[in-house]
mmCIF file of the C-alpha atoms, coordinates in Angstrom:
data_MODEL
# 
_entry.id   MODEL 
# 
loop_
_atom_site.group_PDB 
_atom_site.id 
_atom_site.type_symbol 
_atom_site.label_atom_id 
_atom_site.label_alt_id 
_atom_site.label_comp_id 
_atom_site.label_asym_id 
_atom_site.label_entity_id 
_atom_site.label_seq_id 
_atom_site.pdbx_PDB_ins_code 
_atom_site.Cartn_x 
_atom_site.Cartn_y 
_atom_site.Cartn_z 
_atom_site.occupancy 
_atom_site.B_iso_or_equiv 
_atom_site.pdbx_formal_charge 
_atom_site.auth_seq_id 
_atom_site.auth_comp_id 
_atom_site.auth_asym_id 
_atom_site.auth_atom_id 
_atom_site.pdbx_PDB_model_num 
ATOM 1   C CA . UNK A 1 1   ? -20.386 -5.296 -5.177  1.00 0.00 ? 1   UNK A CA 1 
ATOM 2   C CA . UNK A 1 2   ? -20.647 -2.859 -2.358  1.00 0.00 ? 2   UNK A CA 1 
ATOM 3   C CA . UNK A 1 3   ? -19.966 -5.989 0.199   1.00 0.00 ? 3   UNK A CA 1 
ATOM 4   C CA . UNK A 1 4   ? -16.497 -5.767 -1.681  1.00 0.00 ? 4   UNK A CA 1 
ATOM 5   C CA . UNK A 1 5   ? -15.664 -2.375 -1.272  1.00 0.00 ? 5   UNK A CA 1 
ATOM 6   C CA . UNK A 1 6   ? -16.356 -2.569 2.367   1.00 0.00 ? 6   UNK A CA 1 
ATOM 7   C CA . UNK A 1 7   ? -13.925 -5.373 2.601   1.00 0.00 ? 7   UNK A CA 1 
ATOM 8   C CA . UNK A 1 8   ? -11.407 -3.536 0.735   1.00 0.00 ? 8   UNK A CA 1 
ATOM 9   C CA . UNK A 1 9   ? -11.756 -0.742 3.249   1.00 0.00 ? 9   UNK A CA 1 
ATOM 10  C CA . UNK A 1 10  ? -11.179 -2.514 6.121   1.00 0.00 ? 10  UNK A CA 1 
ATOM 11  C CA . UNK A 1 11  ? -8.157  -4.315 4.169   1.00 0.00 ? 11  UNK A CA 1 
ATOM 12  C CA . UNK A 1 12  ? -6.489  -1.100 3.317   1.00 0.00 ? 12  UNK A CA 1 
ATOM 13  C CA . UNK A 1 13  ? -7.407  0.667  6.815   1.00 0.00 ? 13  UNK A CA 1 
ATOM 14  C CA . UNK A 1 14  ? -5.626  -2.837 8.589   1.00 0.00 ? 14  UNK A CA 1 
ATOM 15  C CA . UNK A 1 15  ? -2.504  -2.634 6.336   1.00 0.00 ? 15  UNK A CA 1 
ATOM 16  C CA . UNK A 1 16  ? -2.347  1.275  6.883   1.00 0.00 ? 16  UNK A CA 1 
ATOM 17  C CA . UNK A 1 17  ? -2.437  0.948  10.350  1.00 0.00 ? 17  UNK A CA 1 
ATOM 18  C CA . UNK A 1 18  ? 0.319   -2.382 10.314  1.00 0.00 ? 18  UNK A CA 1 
ATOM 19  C CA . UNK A 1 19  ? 2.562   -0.456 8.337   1.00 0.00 ? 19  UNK A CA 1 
ATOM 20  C CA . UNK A 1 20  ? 2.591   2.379  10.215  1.00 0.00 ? 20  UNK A CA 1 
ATOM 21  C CA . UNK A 1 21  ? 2.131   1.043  13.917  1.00 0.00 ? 21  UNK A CA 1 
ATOM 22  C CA . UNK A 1 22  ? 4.936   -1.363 12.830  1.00 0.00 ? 22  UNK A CA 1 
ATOM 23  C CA . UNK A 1 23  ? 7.462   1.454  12.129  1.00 0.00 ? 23  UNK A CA 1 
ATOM 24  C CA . UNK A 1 24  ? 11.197  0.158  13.779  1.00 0.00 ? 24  UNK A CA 1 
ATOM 25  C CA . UNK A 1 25  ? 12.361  1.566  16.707  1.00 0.00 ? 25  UNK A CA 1 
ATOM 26  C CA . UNK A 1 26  ? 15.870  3.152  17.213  1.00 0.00 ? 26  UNK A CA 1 
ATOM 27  C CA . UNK A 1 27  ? 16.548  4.187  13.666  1.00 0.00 ? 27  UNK A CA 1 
ATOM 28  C CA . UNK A 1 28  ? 17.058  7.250  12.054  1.00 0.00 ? 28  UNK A CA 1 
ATOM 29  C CA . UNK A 1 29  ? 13.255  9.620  11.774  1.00 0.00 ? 29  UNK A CA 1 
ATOM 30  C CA . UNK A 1 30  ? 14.918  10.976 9.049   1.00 0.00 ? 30  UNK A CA 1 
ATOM 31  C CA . UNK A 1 31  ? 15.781  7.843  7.061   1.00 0.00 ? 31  UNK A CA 1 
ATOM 32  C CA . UNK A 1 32  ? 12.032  5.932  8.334   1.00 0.00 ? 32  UNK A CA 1 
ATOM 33  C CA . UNK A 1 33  ? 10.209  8.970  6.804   1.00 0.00 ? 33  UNK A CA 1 
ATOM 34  C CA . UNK A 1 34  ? 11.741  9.444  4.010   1.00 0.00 ? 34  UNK A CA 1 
ATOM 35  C CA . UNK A 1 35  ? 11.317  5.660  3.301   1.00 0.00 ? 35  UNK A CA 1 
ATOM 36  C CA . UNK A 1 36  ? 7.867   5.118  4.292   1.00 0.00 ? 36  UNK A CA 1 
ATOM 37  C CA . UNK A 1 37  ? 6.918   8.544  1.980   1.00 0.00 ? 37  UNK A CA 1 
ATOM 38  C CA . UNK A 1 38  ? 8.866   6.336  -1.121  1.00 0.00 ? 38  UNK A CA 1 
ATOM 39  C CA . UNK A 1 39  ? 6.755   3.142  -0.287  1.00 0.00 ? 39  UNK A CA 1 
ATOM 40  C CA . UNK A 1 40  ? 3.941   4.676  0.097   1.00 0.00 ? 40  UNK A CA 1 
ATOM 41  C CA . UNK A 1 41  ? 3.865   6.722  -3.040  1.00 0.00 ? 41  UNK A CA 1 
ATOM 42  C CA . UNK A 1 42  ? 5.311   3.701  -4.969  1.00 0.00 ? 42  UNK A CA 1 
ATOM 43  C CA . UNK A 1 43  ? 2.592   1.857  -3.766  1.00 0.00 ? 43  UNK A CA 1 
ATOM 44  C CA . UNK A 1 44  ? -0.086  5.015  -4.698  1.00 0.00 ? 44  UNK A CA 1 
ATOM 45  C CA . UNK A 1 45  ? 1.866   5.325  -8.553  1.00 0.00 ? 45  UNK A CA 1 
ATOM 46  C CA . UNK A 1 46  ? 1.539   1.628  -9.233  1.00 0.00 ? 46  UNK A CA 1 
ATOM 47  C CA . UNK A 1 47  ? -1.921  1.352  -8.158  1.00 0.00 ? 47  UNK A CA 1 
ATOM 48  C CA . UNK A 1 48  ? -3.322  3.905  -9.919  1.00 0.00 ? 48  UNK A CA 1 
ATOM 49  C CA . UNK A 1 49  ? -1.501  3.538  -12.977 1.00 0.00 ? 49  UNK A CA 1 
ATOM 50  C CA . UNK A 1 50  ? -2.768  -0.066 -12.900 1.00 0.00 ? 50  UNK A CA 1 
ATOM 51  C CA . UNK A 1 51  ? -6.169  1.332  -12.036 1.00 0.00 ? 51  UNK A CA 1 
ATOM 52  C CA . UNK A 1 52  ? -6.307  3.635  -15.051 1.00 0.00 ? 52  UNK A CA 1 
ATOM 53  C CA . UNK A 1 53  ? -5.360  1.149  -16.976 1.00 0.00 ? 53  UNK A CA 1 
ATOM 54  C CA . UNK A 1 54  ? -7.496  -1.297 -16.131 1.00 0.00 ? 54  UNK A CA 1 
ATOM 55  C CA . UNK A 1 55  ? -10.448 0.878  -16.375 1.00 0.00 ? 55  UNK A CA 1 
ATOM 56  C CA . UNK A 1 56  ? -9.411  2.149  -20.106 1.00 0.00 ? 56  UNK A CA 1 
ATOM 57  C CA . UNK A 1 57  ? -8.922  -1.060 -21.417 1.00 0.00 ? 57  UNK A CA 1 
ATOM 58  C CA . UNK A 1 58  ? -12.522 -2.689 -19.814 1.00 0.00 ? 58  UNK A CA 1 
ATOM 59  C CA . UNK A 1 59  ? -14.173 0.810  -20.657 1.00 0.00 ? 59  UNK A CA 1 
ATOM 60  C CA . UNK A 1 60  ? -13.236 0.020  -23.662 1.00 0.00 ? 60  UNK A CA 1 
ATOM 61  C CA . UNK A 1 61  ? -14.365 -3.716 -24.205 1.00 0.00 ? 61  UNK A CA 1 
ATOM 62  C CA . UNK A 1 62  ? -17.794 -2.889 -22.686 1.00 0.00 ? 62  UNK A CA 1 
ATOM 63  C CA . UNK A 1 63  ? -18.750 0.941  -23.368 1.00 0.00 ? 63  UNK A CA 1 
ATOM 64  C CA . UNK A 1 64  ? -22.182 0.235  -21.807 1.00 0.00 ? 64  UNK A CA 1 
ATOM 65  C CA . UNK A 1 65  ? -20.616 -0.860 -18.417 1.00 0.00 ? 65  UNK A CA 1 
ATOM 66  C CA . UNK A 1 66  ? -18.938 1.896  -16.807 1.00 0.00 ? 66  UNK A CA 1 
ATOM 67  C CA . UNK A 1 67  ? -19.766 1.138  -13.890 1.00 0.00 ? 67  UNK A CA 1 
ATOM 68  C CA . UNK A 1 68  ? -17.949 -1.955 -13.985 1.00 0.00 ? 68  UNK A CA 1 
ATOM 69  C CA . UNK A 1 69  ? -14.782 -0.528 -15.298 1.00 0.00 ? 69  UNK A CA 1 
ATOM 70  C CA . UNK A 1 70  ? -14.471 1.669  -12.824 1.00 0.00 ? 70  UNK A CA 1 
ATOM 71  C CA . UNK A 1 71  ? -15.127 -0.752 -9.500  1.00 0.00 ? 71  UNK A CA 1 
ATOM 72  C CA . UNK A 1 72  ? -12.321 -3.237 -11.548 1.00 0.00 ? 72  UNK A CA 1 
ATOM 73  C CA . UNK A 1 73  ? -10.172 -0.588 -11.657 1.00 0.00 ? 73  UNK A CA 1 
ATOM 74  C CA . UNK A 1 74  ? -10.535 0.453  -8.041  1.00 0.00 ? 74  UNK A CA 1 
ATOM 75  C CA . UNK A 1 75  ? -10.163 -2.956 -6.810  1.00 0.00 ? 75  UNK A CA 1 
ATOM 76  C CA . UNK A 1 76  ? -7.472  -3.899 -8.798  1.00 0.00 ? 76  UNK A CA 1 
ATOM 77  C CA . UNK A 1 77  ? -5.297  -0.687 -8.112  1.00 0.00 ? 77  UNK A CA 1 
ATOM 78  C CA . UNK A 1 78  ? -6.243  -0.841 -4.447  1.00 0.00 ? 78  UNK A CA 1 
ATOM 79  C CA . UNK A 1 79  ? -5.074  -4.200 -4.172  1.00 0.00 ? 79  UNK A CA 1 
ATOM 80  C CA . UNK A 1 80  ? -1.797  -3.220 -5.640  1.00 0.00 ? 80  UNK A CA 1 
ATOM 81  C CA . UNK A 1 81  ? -1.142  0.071  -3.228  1.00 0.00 ? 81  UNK A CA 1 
ATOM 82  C CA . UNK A 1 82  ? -2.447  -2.772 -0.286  1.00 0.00 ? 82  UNK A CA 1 
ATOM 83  C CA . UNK A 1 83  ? 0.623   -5.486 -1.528  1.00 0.00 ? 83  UNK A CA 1 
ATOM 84  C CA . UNK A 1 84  ? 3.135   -2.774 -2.144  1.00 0.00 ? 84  UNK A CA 1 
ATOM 85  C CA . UNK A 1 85  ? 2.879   -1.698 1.140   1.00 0.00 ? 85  UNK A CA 1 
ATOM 86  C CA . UNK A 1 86  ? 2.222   -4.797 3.355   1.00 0.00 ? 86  UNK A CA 1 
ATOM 87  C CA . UNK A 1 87  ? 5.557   -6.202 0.942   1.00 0.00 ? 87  UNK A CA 1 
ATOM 88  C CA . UNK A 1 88  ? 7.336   -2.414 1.521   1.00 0.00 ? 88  UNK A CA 1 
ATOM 89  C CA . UNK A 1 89  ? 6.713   -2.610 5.611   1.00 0.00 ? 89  UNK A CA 1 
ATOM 90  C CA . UNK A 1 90  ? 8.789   -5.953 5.581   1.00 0.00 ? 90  UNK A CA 1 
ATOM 91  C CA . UNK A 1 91  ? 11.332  -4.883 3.061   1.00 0.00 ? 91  UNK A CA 1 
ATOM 92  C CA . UNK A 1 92  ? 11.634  -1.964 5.538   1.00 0.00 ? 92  UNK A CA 1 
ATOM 93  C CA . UNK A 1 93  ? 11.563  -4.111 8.691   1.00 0.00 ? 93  UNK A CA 1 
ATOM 94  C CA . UNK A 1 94  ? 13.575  -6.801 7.481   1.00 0.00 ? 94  UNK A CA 1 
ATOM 95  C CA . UNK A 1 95  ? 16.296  -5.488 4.992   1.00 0.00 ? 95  UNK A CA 1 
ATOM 96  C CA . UNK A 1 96  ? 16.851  -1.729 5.478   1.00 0.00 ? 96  UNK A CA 1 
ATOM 97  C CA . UNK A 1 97  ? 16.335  -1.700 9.171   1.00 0.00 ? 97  UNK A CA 1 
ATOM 98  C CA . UNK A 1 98  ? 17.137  -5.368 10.637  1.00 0.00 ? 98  UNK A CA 1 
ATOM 99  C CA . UNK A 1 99  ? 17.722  -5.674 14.330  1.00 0.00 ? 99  UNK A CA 1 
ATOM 100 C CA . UNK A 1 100 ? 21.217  -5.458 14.024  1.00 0.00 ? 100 UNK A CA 1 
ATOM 101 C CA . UNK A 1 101 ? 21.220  -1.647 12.386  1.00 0.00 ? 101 UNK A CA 1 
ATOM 102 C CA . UNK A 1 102 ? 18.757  -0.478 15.339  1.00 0.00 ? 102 UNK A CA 1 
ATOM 103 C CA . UNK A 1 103 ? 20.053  1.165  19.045  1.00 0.00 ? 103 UNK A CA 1 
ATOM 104 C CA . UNK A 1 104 ? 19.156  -0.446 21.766  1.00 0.00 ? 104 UNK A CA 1 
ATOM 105 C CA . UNK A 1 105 ? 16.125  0.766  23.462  1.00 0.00 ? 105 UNK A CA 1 
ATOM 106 C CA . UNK A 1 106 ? 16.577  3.175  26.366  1.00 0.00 ? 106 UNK A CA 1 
ATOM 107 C CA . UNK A 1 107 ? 16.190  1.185  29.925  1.00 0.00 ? 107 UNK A CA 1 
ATOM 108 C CA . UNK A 1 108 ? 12.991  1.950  32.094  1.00 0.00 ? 108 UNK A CA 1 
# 
């Protein structure tokens, strides 16, 4: 179980760092802030609500294994913050800031 969780760190610490380090170029700071603070709470709203969730409703159908509700729920929720973001950064990339809405870079 813990073998997991390590893998789900480095999973959400590569997507983190994608989404971010992936941020378009030439567009408004404004507008990318603003849009990456949306995704990325979207992303923090589903997965925990689908966290809690989880972890009621297996809490529930074994009261003895707490333990196991709770590493569902983390793994579960976590993976839906990870897929609303990775799915976010190209909704961001791709639709809302396509090459054709960014200025040109600068020339060196």
């Amino acid at each position: 179980m813990h073998f997991m969780l390590v893998i789900f760190v480095i999973l959400l610490c590569l997507v983190l760092w994608g989404f971010f380090h992936a941020n378009p170029q030439g567009v408004p700071a404004t507008r990318l802030v603003a849009l990456n603070v949306a995704i990325l709470a979207i992303g923090a709203g589903a997965g925990g609500a689908l966290g809690y969730l989880l972890y009621l409703d297996a809490a529930v159908v074994k009261a003895g294994e707490r333990g196991l509700a709770t590493y569902l729920a983390i793994m579960a929720g976590g993976t839906t913050f990870l897929v609303i973001v990775a799915v976010g950064g190209l909704v961001r990339n791709l639709a809302v800031f396509p090459l054709s809405k960014r200025s040109p870079p600068p020339p060196a």
